[in-house]
C-alpha positions in Angstrom: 10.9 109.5 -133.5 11.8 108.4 -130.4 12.7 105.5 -128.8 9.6 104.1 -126.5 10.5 104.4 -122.7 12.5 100.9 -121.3 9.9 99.0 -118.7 11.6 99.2 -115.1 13.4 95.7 -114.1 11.5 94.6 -111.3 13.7 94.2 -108.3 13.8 91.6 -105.5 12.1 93.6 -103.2 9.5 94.4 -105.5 8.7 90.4 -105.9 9.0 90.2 -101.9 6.2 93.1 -101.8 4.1 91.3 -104.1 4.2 87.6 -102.7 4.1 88.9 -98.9 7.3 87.2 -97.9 11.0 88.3 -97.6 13.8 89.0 -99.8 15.7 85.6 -98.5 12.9 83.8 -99.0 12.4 85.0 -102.8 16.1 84.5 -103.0 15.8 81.0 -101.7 12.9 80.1 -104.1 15.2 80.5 -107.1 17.6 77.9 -105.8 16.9 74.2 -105.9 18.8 73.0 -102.9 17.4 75.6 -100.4 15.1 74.4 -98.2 11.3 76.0 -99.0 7.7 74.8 -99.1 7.4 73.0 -102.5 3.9 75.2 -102.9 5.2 79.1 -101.8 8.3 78.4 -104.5 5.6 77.7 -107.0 4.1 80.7 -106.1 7.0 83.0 -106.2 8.0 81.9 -109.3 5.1 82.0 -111.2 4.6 85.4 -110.0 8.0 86.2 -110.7 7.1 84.7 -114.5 4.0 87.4 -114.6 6.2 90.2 -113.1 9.4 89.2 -115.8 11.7 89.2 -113.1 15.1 86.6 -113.6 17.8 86.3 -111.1 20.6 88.2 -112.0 22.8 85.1 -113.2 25.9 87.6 -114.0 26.0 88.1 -110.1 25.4 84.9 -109.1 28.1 83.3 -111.4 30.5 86.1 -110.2 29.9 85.3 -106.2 29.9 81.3 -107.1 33.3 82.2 -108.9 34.5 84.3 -106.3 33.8 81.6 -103.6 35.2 78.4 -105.2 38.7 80.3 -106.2 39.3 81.7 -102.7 40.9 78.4 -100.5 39.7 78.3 -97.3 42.9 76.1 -95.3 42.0 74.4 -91.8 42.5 76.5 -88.8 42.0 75.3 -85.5 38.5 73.2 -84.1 35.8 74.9 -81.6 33.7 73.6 -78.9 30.4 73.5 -79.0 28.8 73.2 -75.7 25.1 72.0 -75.4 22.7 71.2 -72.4 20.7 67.7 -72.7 17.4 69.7 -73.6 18.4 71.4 -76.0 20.7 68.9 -77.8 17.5 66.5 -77.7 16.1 68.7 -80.7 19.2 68.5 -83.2 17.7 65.6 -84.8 14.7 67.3 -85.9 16.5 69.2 -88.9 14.3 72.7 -87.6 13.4 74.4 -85.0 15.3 76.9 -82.8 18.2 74.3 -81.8 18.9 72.7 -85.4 18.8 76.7 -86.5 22.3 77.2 -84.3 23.6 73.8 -85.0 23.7 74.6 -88.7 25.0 78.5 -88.2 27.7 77.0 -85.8 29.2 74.7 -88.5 28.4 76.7 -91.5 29.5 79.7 -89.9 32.7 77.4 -88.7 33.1 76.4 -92.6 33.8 79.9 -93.6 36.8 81.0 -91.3 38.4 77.3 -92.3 37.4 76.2 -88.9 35.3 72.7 -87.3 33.2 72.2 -84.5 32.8 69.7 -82.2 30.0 69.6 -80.1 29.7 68.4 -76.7 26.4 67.4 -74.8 26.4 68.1 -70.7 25.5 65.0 -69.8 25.9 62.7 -66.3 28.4 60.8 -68.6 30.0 63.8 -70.0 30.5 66.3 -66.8 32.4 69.8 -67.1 35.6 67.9 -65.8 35.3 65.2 -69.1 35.0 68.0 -71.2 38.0 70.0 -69.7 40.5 67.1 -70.7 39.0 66.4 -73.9 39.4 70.0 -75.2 43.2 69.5 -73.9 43.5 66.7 -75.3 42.1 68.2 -78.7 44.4 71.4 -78.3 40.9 73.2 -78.1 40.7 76.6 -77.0 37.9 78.2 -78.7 34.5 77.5 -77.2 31.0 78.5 -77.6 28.4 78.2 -75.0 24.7 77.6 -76.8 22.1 78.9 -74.9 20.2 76.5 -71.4 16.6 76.4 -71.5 16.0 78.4 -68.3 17.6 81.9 -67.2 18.2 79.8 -63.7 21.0 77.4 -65.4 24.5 78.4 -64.4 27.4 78.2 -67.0 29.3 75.1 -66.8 32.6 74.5 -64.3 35.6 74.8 -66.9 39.0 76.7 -66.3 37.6 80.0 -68.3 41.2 81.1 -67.8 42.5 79.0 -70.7 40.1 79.5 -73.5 38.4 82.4 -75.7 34.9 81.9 -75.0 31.5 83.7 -76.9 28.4 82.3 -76.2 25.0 82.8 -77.6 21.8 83.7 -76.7 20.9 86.1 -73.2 19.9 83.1 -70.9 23.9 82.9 -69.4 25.4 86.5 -67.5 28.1 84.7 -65.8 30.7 84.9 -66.9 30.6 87.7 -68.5 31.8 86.8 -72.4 31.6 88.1 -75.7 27.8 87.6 -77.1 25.8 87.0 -80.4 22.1 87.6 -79.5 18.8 89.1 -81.2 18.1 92.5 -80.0 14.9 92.0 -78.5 14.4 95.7 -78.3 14.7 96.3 -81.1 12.4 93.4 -82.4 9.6 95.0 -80.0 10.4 98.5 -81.6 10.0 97.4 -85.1 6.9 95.5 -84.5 5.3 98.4 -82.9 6.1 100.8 -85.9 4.5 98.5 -88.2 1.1 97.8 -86.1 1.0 101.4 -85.2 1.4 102.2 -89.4 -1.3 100.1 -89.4 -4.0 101.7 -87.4 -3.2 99.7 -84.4 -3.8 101.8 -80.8 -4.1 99.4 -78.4 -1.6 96.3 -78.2 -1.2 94.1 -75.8 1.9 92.1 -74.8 2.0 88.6 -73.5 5.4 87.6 -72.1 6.9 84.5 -70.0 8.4 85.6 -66.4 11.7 83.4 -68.0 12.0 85.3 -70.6 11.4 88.8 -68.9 14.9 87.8 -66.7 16.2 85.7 -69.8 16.2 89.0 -71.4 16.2 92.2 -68.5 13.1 93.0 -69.6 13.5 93.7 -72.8 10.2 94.0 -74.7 8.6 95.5 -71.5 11.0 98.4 -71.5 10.0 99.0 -75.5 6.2 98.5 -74.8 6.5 101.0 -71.9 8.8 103.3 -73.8 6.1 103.8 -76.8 4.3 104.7 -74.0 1.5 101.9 -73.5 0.1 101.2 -70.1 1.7 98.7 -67.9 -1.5 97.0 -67.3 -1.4 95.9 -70.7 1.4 93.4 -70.0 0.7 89.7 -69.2 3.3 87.8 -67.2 2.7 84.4 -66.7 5.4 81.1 -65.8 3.7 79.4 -68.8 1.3 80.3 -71.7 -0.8 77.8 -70.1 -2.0 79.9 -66.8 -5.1 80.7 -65.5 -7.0 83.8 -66.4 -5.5 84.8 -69.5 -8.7 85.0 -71.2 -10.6 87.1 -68.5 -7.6 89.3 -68.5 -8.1 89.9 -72.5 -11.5 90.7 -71.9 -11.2 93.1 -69.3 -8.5 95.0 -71.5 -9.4 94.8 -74.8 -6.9 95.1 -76.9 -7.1 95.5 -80.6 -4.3 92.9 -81.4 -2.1 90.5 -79.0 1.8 90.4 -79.4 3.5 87.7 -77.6 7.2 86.5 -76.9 7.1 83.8 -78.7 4.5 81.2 -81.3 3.1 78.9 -78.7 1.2 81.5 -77.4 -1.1 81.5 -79.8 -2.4 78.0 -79.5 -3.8 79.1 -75.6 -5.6 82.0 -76.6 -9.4 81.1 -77.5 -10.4 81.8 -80.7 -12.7 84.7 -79.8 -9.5 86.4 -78.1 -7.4 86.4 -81.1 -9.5 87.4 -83.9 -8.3 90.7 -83.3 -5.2 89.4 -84.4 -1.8 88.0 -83.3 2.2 89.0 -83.3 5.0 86.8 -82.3 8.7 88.2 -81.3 10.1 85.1 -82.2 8.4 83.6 -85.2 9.8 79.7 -85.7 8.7 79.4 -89.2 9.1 82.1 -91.6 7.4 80.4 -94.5 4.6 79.8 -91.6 1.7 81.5 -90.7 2.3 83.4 -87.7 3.0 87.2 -88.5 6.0 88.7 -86.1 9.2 88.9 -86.0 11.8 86.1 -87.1 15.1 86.1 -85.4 17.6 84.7 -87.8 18.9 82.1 -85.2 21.2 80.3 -87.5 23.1 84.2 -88.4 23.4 84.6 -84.8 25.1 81.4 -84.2 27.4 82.5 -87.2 28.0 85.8 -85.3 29.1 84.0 -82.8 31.8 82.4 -84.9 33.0 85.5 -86.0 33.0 87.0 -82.4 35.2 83.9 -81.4 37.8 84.0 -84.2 38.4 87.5 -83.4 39.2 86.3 -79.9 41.4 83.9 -81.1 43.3 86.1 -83.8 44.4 88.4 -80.3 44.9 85.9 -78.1 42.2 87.1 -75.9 41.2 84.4 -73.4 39.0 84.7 -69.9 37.1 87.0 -69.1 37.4 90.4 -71.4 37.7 93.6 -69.6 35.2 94.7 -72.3 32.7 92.2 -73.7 31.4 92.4 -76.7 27.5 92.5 -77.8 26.7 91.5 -81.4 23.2 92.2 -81.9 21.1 90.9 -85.0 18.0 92.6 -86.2 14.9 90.2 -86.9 12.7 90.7 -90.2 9.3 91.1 -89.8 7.5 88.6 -91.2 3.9 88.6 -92.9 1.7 85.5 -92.5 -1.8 84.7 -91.6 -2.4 85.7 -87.9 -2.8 89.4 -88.4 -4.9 91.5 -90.6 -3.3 94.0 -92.9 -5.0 97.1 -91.4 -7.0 97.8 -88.2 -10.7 98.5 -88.6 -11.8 101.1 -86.3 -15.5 99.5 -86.8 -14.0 95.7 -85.8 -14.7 94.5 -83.0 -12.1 94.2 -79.9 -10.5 91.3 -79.1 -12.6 89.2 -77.0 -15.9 90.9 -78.1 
């Protein structure tokens, strides 16, 4: 007689399927010290419990092994350069800012490297900061990213140092770069809400942002082909006539550039449903895309050792662009499928 057929392990992705979040959140959820809403880890693991699905320990003990026997000697300290209004956010442990803060010095952590930050301030002028990274024996730097596409990179002798800096807000000087492809993060979203029975998106987008990021998502949205007039620019989510503009086009969900959008659309414009490129919170519930902001600013780090191993200071004759892929995200603000029958947005 033979043996009865072995029940399939259930995988990681399996679990993520099932609880609607991602694969580093389930992974996450499993360890104590990671930071997660106290009620979606009870969730994942008591459906993990149902499903029979462990961590697999033997890997985890070999890569915790593998880490704590490999020494990791001091190299060298970076710069990190912040403006005032960004800096202003560190504080708050979350959040776009405190996301590259951490990836900066974890990311600096794993090459045996430190960073010191540095605010722009009145006090602190481009000047200041020029003798301090002599003084230091600096020459690594990283440029974190203004709040405006309008904000010129800071006046230090670029001659001297290997910089990378982060974000698509500064084009001069022309440096090495870790950024989300925002392209791509237009691209993805489209294949999914298109797999979905969506036909008729909308896309609202900041004018900042459009230069921040040459136009980016409104050279995907026109790619796949969708009309022009079914693009929004505004200075702020907060101008006039948004809502008369979603009624006159009625679109059958709304994708914006970023969260905040969502909290100036009227209710009866966004029960069609709602898509951010840049979702904050990925345990939140805004469906979009999340843009890993902390791996970027860990990119970065790798970009800039790799200056420094070749001695590559200035300008490069050929920048490079390391681009980082966001992961959609499922919350609340979008329904799983598109009902022909539904009503339109602003209906």
């Amino acid at each position: 007689m033979s043996a009865p057929p072995e029940k399939e392990a259930v995988s990681l992705r399996h679990l993520a399927q099932v609880t609607g979040v991602s694969r580093m959140t389930v992974s996450r959820a499993f360890k104590e010290d990671a930071s997660i809403k106290p009620e979606l880890r009870k969730k994942i693991l008591k459906v993990a419990k149902e499903l029979g699905y462990a961590p697999d320990t033997m890997v985890s003990e070999l890569m915790t092994s593998f880490a704590s026997r490999r020494p990791i000697n001091y190299q060298e300290t970076f710069a990190a350069i912040w403006w005032p209004e960004r800096w202003k956010h560190i504080d708050s442990g979350h959040g776009f800012e405190a996301d590259i803060y951490h990836g900066l010095n974890e990311g600096a952590q794993l090459h045996g490297r430190r960073i010191d930050h540095f605010v722009l301030t009145k006090d602190m002028p481009p000047r200041v900061i020029s003798r301090m990274l002599e003084a230091r024996n600096i020459h690594g730097v990283i440029l974190t990213p203004p709040a405006s596409a309008e904000i010129e990179a800071p006046k230090l002798d670029w001659r001297k140092l290997s910089t990378v800096t982060i974000g698509s807000s500064l084009r001069e000087p022309k440096f090495h770069r870790a950024q989300a492809s925002h392209y791509n993060a237009m691209i993805q979203a489209l294949e999914i809400l298109q797999g979905r029975g969506y036909k008729s998106p909308c896309l609202l987008v900041r004018s900042d942002v459009e230069r921040r990021m040459l136009r980016a998502y409104t050279a995907a949205f026109l790619a796949w082909e969708y009309p022009h007039e079914h693009i929004w620019h505004a200075v702020t989510p907060g101008s006039e006539g948004l809502s008369a503009w979603l009624k006159k086009i009625e679109p059958d969900v709304i994708i914006a550039d970023w969260d905040p959008w969502i909290d100036y659309i009227p209710t009866d414009d966004k029960a069609c449903g709602f898509v951010s490129l840049a979702v904050r919170d990925e345990n939140g519930p805004i469906t979009g895309i999340y843009q890993n902001t902390a791996r970027i600013a860990k990119g970065a780090i790798d970009l800039l050792v790799r200056a420094r191993l070749t001695h590559e200071v200035g300008e490069p004759l050929e920048p490079l662009l390391m681009l980082t892929a966001g992961a959609w995200i499922e919350g609340s603000s979008l329904p799983s499928s598109s009902n022909p029958n539904q009503e339109k947005c602003s209906n």
